[in-house]
Every structure is written in C-alpha cells, then in structure tokens.
Wavefront OBJ file of the C-alpha trace (Angstrom):
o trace
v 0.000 0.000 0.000
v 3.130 2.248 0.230
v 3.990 2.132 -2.896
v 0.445 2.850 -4.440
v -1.380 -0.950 -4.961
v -4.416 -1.865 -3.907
v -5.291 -4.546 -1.922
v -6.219 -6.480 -4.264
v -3.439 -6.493 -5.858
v -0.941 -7.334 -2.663
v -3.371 -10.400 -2.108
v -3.079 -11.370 -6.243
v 1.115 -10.412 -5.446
v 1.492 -12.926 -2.189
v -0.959 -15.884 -4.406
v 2.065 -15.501 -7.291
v 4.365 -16.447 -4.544
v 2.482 -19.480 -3.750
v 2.416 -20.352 -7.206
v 5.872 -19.490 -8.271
v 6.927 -21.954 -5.406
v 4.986 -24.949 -6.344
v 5.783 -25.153 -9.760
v 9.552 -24.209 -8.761
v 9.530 -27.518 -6.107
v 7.850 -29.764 -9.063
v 10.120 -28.342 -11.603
v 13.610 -28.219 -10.116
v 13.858 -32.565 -9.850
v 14.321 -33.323 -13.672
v 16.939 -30.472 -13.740
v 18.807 -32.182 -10.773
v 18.844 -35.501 -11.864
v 20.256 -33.831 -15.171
v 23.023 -31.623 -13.681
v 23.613 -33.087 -10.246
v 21.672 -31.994 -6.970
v 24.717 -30.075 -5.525
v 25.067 -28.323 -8.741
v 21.178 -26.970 -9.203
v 21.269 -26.784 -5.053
v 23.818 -24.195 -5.770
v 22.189 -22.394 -8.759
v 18.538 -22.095 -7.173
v 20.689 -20.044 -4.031
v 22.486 -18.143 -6.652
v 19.229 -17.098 -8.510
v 16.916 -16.824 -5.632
v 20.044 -14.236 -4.444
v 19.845 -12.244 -7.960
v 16.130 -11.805 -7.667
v 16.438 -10.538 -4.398
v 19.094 -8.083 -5.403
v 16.226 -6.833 -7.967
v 13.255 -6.725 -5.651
v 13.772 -2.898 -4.976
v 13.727 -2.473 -8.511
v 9.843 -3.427 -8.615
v 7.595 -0.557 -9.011
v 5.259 -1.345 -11.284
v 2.754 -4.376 -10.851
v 4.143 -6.386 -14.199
v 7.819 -6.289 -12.286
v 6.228 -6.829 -9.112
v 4.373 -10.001 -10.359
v 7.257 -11.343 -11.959
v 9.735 -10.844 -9.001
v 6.836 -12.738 -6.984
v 6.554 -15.667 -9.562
v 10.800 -16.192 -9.863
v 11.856 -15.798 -6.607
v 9.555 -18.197 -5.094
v 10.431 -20.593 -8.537
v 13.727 -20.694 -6.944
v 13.323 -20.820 -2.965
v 10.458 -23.508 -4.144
v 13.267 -25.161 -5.905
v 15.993 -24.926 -2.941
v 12.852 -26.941 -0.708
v 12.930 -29.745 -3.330
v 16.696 -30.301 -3.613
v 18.014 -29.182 0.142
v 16.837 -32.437 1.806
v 18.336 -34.576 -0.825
v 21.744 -32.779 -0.910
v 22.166 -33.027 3.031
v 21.419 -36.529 2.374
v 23.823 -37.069 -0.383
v 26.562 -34.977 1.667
v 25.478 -36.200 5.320
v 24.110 -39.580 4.308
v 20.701 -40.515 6.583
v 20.397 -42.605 8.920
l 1 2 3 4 5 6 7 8 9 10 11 12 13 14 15 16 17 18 19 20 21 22 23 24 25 26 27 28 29 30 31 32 33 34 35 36 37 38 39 40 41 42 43 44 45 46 47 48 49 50 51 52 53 54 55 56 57 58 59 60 61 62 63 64 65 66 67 68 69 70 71 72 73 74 75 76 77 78 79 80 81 82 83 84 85 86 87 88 89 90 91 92 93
C-alpha cells in the first residue's frame, strides 16, 4: 500500500508467490537428476540471491508479479533439492 497498490493487488502479489513456489519444487527434480543436486542446489541459491538483489527495482505491478513468480520458482526449488543434498553430503540414517 506504500507504494500505491491496492489490496487487491498485494493479495493477487502474495498468491504468485504461492504459485511461483509450487511449480519451482515440481520443476527443479528433472533439472537435478540432469546436472547433479549439488550443482542446481547451488544455482537455485544463486538465482533466488539475484532476484532478491532486484526486488527494490519493482515498481510497477508487471515487475512486481514477476519478481513474486521467480523468486519463489527458486526458494520452491531450494525446498525440493536441500533435503536430498544433506542426504547425499550427510548420508541418513
């Protein structure tokens, strides 16, 4: 509301963030299998880092929505692979 949206929109914003991080945990597995799990462990971080870096760039609802939509893709994506690499590095028990 600070910056000028409505409510509506802020609801529509935090629903792309739910979104963005269920098709990010669904999506992220065939990519791991492909390139390794410590490899797309370490590339979900580095992304989910560069679209926080950009967040204060969003000031317009289109940016907004598609800062919501990535950034949860990726912290959806480092859920899905974080168990799996402690358990490759760690081993379970």
């Amino acid at each position: 509301m600070d910056e000028g949206f409505s409510t509506s929109y802020a609801a529509f914003a935090v629903a792309m963030l739910g979104i963005g991080s269920s098709v990010g945990r669904l999506a992220i597995g065939p990519p791991a299998d492909r390139f390794g799990r410590l490899n797309t462990f370490r590339a979900v971080i580095f992304l989910a880092g560069i679209w926080l870096a950009v967040w204060p760039a969003c000031t317009t609802q289109a940016s907004l929505t598609t800062f919501a939509f990535f950034y949860a893709f990726f912290a959806g994506g480092f859920v899905a692979v974080a168990p799996v690499v402690a358990g490759d590095l760690w081993g379970v028990w």
